[in-house]
ROTIMAR-781172 format. One record per residue: residue number from 1; residue in one letter; z, x, y of N, C-alpha, C, O in turn. Coordinates in Angstrom, 1 decimal. Example, Ala and Ser with C-alpha at 12.3 -4.5 7.8 and 13.67 -1.06 7.14 Angstrom:
2
<1; "a"; <7.8; 13.2; -5.7>; <7.8; 12.3; -4.5>; <7.8; 13.2; -3.3>; <8.5; 14.2; -3.3>>
<2; "s"; <7.1; 12.8; -2.2>; <7.1; 13.7; -1.1>; <7.9; 12.9; 0.0>; <8.0; 13.4; 1.1>>
//
This chain:
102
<1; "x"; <-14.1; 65.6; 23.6>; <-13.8; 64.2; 23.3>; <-12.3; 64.0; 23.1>; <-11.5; 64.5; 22.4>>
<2; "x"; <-12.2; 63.3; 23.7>; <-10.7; 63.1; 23.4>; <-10.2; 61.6; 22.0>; <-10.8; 60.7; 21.6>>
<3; "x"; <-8.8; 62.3; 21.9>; <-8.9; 62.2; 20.3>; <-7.9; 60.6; 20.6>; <-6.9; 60.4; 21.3>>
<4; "x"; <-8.5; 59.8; 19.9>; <-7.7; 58.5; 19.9>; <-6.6; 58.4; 18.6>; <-7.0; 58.7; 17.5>>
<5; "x"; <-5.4; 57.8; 18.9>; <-4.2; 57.2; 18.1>; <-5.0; 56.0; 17.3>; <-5.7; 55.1; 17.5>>
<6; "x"; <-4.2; 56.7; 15.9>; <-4.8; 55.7; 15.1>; <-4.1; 54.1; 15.3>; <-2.9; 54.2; 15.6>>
<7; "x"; <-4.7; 52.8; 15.2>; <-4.3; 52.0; 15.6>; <-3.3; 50.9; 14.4>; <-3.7; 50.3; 13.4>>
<8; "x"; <-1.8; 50.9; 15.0>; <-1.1; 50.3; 13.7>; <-1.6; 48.6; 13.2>; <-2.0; 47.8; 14.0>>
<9; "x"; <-1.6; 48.4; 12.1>; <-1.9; 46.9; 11.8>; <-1.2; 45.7; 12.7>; <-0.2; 46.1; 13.3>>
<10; "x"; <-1.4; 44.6; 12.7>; <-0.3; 43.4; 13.6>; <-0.4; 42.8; 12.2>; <-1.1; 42.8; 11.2>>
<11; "x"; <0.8; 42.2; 13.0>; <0.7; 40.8; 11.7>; <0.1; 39.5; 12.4>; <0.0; 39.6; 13.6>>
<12; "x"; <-0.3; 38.6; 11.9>; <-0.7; 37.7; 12.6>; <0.6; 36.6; 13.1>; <1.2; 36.2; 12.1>>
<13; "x"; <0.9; 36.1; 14.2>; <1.9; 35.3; 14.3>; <2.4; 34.3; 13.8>; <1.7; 33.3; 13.6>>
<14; "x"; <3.8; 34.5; 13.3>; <4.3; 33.9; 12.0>; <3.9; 31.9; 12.6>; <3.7; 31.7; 13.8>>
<15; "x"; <3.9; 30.9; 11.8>; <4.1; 30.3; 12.0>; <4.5; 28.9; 11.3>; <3.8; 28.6; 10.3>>
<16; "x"; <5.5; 28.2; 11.7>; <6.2; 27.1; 11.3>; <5.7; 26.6; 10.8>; <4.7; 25.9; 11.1>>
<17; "x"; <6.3; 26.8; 9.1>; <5.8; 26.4; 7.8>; <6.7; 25.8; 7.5>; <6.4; 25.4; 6.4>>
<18; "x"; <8.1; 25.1; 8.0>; <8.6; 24.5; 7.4>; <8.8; 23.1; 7.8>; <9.8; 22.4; 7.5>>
<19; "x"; <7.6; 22.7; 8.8>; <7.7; 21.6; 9.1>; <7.7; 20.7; 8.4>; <6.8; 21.1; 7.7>>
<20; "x"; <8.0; 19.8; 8.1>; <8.2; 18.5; 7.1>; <7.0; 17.1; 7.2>; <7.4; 16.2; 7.9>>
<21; "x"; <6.3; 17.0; 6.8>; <4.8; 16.2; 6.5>; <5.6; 14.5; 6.4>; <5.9; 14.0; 5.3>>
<22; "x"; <5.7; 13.8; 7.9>; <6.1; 12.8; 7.5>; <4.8; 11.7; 6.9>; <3.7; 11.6; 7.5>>
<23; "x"; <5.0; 11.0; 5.7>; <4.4; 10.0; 5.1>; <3.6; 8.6; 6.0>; <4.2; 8.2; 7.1>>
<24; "x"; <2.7; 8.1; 5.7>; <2.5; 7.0; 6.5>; <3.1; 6.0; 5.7>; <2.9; 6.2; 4.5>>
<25; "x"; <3.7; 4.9; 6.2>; <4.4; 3.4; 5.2>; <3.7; 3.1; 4.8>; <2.6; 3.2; 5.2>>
<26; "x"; <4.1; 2.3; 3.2>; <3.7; 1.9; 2.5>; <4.2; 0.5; 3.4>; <5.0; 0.5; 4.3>>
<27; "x"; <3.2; -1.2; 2.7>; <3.2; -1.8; 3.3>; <3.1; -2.6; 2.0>; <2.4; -2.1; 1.1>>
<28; "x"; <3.9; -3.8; 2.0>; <3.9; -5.1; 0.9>; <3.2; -6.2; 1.1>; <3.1; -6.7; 2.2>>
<29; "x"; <2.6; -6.9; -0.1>; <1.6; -7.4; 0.2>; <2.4; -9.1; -0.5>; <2.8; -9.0; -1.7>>
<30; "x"; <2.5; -10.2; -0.1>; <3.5; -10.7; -0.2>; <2.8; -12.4; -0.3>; <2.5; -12.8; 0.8>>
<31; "x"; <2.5; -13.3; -1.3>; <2.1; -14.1; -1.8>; <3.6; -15.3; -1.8>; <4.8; -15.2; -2.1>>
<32; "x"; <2.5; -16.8; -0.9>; <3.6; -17.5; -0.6>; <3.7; -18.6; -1.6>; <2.5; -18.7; -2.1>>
<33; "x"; <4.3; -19.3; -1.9>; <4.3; -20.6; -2.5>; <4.2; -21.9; -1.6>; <4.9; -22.3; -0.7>>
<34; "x"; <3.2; -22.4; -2.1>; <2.6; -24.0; -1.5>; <2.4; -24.9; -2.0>; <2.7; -24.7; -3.2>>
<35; "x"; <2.0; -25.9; -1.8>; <1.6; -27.5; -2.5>; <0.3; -27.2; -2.7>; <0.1; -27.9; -3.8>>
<36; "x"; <-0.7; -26.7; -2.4>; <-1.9; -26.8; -3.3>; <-2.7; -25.9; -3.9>; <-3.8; -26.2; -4.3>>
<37; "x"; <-2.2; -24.4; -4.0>; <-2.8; -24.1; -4.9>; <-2.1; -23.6; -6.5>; <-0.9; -23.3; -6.4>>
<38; "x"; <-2.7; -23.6; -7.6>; <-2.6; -24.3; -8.6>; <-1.9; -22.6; -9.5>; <-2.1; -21.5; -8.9>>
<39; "x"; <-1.3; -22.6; -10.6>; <-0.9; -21.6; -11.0>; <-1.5; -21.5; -11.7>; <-0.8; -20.7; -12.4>>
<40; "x"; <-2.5; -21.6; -12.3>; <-4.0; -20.6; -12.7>; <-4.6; -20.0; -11.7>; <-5.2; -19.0; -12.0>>
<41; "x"; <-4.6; -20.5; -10.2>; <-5.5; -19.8; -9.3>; <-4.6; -18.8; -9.1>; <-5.0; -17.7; -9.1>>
<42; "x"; <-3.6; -18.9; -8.8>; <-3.0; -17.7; -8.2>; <-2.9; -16.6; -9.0>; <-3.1; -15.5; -8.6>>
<43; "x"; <-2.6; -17.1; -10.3>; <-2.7; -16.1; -11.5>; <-4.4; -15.6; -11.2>; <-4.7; -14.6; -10.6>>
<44; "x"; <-4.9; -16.0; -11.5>; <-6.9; -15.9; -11.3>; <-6.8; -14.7; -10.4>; <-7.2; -13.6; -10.9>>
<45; "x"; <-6.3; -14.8; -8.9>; <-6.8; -14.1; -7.8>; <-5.8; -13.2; -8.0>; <-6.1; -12.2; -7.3>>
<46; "x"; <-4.6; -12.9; -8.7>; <-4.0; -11.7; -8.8>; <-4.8; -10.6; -9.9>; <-5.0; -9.5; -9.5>>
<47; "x"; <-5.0; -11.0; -11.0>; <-6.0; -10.3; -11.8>; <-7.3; -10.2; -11.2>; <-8.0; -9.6; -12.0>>
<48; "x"; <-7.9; -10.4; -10.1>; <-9.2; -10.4; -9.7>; <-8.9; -9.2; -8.5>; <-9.8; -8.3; -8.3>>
<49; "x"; <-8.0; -9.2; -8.0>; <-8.0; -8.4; -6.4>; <-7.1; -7.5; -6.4>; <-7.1; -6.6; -5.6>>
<50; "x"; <-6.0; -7.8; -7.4>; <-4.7; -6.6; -7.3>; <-5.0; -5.4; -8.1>; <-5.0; -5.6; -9.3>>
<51; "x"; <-5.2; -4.3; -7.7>; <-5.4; -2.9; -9.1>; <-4.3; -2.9; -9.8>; <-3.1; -3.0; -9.5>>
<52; "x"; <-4.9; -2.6; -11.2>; <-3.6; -2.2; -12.3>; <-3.1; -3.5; -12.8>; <-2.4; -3.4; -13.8>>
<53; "x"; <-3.5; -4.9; -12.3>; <-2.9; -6.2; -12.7>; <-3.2; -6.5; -14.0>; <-4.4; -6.5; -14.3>>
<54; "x"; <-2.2; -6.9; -15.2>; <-2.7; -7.4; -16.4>; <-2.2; -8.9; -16.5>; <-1.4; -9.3; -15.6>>
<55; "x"; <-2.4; -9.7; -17.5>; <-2.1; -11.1; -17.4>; <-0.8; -11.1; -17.6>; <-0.4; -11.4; -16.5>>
<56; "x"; <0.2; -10.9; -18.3>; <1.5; -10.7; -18.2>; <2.2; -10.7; -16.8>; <2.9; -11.5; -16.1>>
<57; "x"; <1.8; -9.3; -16.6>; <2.2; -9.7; -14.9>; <2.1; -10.5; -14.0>; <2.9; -11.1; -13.3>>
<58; "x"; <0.5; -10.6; -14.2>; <-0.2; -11.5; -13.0>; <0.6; -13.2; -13.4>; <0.5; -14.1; -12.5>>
<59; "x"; <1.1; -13.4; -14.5>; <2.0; -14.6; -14.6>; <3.4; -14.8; -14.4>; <4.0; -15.8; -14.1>>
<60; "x"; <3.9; -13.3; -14.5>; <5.2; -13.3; -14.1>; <5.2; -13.6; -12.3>; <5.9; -14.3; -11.5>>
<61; "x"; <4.1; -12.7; -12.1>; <4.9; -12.8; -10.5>; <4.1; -14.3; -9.2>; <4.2; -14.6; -8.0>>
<62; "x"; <3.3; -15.0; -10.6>; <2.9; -16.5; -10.3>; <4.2; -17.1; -10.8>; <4.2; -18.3; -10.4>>
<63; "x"; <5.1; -17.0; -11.2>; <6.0; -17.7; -11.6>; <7.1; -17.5; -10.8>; <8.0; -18.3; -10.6>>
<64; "x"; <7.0; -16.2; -10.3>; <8.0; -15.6; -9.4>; <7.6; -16.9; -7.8>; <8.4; -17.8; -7.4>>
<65; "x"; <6.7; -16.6; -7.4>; <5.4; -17.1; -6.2>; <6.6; -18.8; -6.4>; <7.6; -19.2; -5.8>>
<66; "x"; <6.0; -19.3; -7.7>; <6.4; -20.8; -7.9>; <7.8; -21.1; -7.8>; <8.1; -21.9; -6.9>>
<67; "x"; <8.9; -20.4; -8.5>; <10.1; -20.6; -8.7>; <10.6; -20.6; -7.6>; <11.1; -21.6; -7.0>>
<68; "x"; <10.6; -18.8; -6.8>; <11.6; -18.7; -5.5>; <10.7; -18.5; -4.2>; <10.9; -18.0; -3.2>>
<69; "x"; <9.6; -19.1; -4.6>; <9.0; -19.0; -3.3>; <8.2; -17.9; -2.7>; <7.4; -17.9; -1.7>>
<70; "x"; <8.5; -16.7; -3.5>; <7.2; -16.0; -2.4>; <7.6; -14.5; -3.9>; <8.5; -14.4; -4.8>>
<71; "x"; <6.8; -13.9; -3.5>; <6.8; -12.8; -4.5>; <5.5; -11.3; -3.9>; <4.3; -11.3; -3.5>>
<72; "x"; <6.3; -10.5; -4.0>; <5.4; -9.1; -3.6>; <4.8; -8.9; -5.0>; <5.3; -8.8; -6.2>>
<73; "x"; <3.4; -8.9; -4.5>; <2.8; -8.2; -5.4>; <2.0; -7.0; -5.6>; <1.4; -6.7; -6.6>>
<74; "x"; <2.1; -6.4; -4.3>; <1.5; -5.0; -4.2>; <2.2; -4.4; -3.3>; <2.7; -5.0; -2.3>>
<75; "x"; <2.5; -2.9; -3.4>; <3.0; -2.2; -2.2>; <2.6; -0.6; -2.5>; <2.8; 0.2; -3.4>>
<76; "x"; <1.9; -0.4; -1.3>; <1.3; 0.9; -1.0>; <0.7; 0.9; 0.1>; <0.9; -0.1; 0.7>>
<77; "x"; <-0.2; 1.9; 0.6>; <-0.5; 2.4; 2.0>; <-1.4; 1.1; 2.6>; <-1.9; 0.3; 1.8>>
<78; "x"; <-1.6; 1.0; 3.9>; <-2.0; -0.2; 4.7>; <-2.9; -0.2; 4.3>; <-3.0; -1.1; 3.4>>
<79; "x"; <-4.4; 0.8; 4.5>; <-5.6; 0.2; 4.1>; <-6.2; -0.7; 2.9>; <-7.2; -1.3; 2.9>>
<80; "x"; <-5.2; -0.5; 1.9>; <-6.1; -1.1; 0.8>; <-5.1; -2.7; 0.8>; <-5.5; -3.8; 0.5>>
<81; "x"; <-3.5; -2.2; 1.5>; <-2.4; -3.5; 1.6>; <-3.4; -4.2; 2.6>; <-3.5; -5.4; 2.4>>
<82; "x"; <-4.0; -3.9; 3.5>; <-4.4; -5.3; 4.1>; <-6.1; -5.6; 3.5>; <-6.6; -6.6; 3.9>>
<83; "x"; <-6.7; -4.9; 2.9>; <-7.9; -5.4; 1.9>; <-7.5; -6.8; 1.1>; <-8.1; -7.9; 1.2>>
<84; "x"; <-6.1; -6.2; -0.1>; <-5.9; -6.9; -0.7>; <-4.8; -8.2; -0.1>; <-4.1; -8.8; -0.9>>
<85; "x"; <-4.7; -8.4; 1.1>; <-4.4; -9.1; 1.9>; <-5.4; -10.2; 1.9>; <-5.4; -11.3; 1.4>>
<86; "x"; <-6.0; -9.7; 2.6>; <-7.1; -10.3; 3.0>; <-8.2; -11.6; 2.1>; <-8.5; -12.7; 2.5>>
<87; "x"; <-8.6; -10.6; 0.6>; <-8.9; -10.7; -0.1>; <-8.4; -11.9; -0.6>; <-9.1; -12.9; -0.3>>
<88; "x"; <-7.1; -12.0; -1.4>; <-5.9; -13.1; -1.2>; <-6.0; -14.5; -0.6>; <-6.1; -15.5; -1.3>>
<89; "x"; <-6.0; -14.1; 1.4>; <-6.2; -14.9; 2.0>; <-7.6; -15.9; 1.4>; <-7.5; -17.0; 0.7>>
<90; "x"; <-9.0; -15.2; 1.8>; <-10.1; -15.6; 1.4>; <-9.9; -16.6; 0.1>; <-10.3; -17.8; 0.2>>
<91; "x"; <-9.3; -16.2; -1.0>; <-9.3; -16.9; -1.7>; <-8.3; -18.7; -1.6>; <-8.3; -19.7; -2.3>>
<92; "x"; <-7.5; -18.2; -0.1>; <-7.1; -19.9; -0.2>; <-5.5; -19.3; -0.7>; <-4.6; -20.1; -0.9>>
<93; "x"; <-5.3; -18.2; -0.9>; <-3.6; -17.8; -1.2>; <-2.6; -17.8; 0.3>; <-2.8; -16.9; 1.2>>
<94; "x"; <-1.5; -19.0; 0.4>; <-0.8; -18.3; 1.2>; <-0.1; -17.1; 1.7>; <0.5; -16.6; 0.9>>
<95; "x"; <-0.1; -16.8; 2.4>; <0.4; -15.0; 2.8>; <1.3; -14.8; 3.8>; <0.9; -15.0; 4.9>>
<96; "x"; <2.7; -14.3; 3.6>; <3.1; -13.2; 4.9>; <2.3; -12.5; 4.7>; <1.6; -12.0; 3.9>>
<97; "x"; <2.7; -12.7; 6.6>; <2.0; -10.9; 7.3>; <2.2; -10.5; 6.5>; <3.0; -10.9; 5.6>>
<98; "x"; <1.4; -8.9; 6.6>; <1.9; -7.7; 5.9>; <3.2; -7.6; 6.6>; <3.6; -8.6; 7.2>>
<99; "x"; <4.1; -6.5; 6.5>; <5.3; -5.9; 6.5>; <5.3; -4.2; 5.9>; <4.8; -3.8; 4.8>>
<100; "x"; <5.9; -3.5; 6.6>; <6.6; -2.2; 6.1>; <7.0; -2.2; 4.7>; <7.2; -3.3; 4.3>>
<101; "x"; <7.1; -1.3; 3.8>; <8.1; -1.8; 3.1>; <9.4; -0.2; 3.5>; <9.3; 0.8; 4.1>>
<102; "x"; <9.9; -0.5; 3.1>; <11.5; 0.1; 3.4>; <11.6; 1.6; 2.5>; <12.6; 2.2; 2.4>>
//
């Protein structure tokens, strides 16, 4: 019988671990200022549809909406930015499009 070489280990082929995991955009959810809806509603629908909103906020950035005209109030990844887009909408809130944010 003939005698076989024992067989040395391999490594398994190294591979490119240092690739860099680009992020998907976050996207701003962006509430406009109009003639008819009222600054309890907008305050209302920001506490109702935005996560993490408390009334404090949800008045500052109705007051933001009222004063200069438009105000971001949410920014993070698209699916839930165009939910609460949407959402928004439905309720009768002016809206920019979504947008990137930067």
């Amino acid at each position: 019988m003939p005698v076989e070489a024992p067989v040395k280990p391999q490594s398994a082929p190294s591979r490119n671990l240092d690739r860099s995991r680009e992020r998907y955009p976050n996207y701003k959810v962006i509430v406009l200022d109009d003639d008819f809806n009222t600054i309890q509603h907008v305050q209302k629908c920001l506490l109702k549809y935005i996560p993490n909103m408390n009334p404090t906020l949800a008045y500052e950035l109705t007051m933001q909406v009222h004063h200069q005209g438009q105000a971001i109030v949410w920014v993070g990844p698209q699916e839930p930015a165009e939910l609460y887009h949407t959402q928004l909408k439905r309720e009768g809130l002016t809206m920019a499009p979504l947008e990137p944010a930067n």
